[in-house]
C-alpha positions in Angstrom: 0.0 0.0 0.0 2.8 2.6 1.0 5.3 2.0 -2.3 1.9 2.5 -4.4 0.9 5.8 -2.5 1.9 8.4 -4.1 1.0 10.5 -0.7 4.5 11.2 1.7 5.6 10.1 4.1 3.8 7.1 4.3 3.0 6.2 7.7 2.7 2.8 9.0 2.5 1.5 12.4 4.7 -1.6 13.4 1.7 -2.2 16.2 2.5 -5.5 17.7 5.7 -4.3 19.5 4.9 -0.9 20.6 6.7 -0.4 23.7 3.9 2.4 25.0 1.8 -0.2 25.2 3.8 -3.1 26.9 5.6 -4.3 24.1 9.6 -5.8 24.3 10.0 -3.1 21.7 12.5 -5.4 20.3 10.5 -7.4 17.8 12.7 -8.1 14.4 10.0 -9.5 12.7 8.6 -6.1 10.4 12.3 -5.0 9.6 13.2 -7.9 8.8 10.5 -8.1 6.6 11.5 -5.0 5.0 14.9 -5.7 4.1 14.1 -9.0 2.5 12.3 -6.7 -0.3 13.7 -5.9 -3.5 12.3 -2.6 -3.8 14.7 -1.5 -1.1 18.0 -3.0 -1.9 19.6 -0.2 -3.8 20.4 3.3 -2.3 17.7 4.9 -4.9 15.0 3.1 -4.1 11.9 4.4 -2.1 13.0 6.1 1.0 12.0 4.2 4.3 12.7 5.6 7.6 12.4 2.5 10.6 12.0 4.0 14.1 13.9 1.6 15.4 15.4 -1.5 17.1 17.8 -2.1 20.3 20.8 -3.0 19.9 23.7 -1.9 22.1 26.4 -4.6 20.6 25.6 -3.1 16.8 25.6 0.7 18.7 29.1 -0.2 19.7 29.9 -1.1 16.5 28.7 2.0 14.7 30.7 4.0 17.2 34.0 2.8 16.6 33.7 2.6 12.3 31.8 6.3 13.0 30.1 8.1 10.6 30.7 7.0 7.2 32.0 3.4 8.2 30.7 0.2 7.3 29.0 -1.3 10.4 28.1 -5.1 10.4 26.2 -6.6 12.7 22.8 -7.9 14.5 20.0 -6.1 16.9 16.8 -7.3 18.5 15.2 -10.1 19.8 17.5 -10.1 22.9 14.0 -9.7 25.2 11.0 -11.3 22.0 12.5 -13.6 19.9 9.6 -15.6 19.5 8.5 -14.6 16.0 12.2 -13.7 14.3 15.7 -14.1 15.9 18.4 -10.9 15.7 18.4 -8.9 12.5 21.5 -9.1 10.1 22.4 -5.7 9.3 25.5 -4.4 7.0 25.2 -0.4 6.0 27.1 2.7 5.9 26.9 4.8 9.4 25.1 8.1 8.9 24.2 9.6 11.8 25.1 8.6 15.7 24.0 10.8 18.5 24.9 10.5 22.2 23.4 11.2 25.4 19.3 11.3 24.4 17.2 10.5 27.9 15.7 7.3 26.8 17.8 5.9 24.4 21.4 6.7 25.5 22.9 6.6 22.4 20.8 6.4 18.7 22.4 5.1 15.6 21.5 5.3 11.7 22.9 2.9 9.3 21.5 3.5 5.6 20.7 -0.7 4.1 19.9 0.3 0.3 17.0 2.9 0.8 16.5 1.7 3.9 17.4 4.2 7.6 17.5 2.0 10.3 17.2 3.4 13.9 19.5 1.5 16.0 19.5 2.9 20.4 21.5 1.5 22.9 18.2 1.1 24.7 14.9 1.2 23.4 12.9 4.4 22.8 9.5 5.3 21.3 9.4 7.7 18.1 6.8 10.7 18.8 8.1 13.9 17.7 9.3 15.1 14.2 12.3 15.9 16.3 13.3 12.7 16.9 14.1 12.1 13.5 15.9 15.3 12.3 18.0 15.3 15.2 19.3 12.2 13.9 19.8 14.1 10.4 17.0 12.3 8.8 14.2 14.1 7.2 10.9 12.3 7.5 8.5 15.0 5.8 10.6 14.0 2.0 10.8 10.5 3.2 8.4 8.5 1.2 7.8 5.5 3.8 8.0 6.1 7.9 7.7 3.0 10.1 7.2 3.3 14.0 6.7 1.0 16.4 3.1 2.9 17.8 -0.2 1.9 18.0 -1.6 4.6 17.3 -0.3 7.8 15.2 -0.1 10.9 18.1 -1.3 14.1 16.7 2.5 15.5 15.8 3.1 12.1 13.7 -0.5 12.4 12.5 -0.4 15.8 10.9 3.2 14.8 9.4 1.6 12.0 7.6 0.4 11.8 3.5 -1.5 8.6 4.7 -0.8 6.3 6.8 -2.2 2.8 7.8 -2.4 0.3 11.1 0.0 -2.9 10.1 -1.1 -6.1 12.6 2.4 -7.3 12.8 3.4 -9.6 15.5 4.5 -8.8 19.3 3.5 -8.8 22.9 0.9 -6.2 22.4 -0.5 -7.9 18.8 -3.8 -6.3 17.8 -4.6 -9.7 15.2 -6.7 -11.6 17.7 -7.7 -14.0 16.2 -3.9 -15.2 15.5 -3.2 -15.1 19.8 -2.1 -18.3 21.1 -5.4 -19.0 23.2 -5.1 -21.6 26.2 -7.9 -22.2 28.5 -10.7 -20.9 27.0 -13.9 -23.1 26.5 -14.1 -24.4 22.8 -15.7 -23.9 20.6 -15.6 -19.8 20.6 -16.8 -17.2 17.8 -15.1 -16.1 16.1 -12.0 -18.4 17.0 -14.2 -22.0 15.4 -15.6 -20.0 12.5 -17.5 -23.9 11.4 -19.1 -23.9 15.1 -23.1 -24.3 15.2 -24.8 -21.2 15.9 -25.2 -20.7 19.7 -28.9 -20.6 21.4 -28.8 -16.6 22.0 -32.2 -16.3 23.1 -33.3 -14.5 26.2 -32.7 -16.1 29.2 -35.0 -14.5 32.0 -32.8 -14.8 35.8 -35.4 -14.2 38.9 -34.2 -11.7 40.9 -32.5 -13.0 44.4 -35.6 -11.7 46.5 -38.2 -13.3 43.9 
C-alpha cells in the first residue's frame, strides 16, 4: 500500500511491539520483513525511515567505524524472539547521536534505501524531532515506520497517509492469530465452522423473587 501511494511520508504503524503499550520493543520480525524486499536493496529506491530497534552490541559497532564506516552486525530479539531471531544488518553509518534521555545513544545505518534506527536502549518515536535530530528528514521520506499503535497528533499531521500494520508482538492487535489456552471451545469467532449458539433470552429471577 505505502510504495503505491503516491502520498508522503507514508505512515505505518509496526503495532504488535509498541513499547507504549507493553511491548519488548524489540520485535525483528517487520524489519526484517523490509529488508528482505527488492524494492529497497539499492540506495535509490523508495525512502523508508524505521523507528527503530535495540541493539547496544551493533551501537558499539557504529561508534567505533563512526560516521561514514561500514558497520556489520545484528539487533533485537535479545528480550521477543519468539517470531524472528536478531536482524543481520550491514550499512554505511550516517548519523550517531549520544546522550538522548531514553535511548542513550541512537544510531543510523542507511541498508539500500532503507534508515534504520539503531538505540543502545529502546525508545518510542513521537516527535518530528526525533528524527531530524538524527539528520533524517521524514516529511521528503516516502515511507515512515514506527513501532506505535496509534499515530499521536504530531506524527498524525506529518503523515500523506498512513495505515495500522497487525504485525506480530507482545501487544498484537490480530486476535484471532493469539495463542489462546484455557478458553472453553468452541468460541466465535476463534471456530468460525461452530453451530450457531442458542442466544435467546434467558430470563434470571431476581434474588428476592
Amino acid at each position: 500500500m505505502a510504495l503505491e501511494s503516491d502520498k508522503k511520508p507514508y505512515m505505518i504503524s509496526d503495532m504488535g511491539d509498541n513499547p507504549t503499550a507493553g511491548g519488548a520493543g524489540d520485535v525483528t520480525w517487520t524489519i526484517t520483513e523490509v529488508l528482505k524486499r527488492p524494492e529497497f536493496k539499492s540506495a535509490d529506491g523508495p525512502t523508508l525511515i524505521y523507528a527503530s530497534i535495540p541493539g547496544p552490541e551493533f551501537v558499539e559497532k557504529a561508534m567505533e567505524v563512526g560516521v561514514g564506516g561500514t558497520v556489520e552486525g545484528t539487533a533485537g530479539a535479545a528480550v521477543d524472539d519468539r517470531f524472528a531471531p536478531p536482524v543481520p544488518l550491514k550499512g554505511t553509518v550516517e548519523f550517531i547521536k549520544e546522550g538522548d534521555r531514553a535511548a542513550e545513544v541512537e544510531v543510523v545505518v542507511r541498508i539500500g534505501s532503507v534508515h534504520v534506527i539503531v538505540t543502545k536502549k529502546r525508545k518510542p518515536y513521537h516527535n518530528e524531532s526525533d528524527f531530524t535530530e538524527l539528520g533524517l528528514k521524514p516529511r521528503e521520506a516516502d515511507i515512515v515506520m514506527v513501532k506505535i499503535g496509534y499515530l499521536v497528533p504530531e506524527l498524525y499531521d506529518m503523515r500523506g497517509d498512513w495505515v495500522m500494520a497487525l504485525t506480530p508482538g507482545g501487544v498484537d492487535q490480530d486476535l484471532e492469530r493469539l495463542g489462546y489456552k484455557r478458553i472453553n471451545r468452541p468460541m466465535f469467532p476463534l471456530d468460525k465452522d461452530m453451530e450457531n449458539p442458542d442466544l435467546s433470552t434467558r430470563f434470571i429471577p431476581a434474588s428476592d423473587q
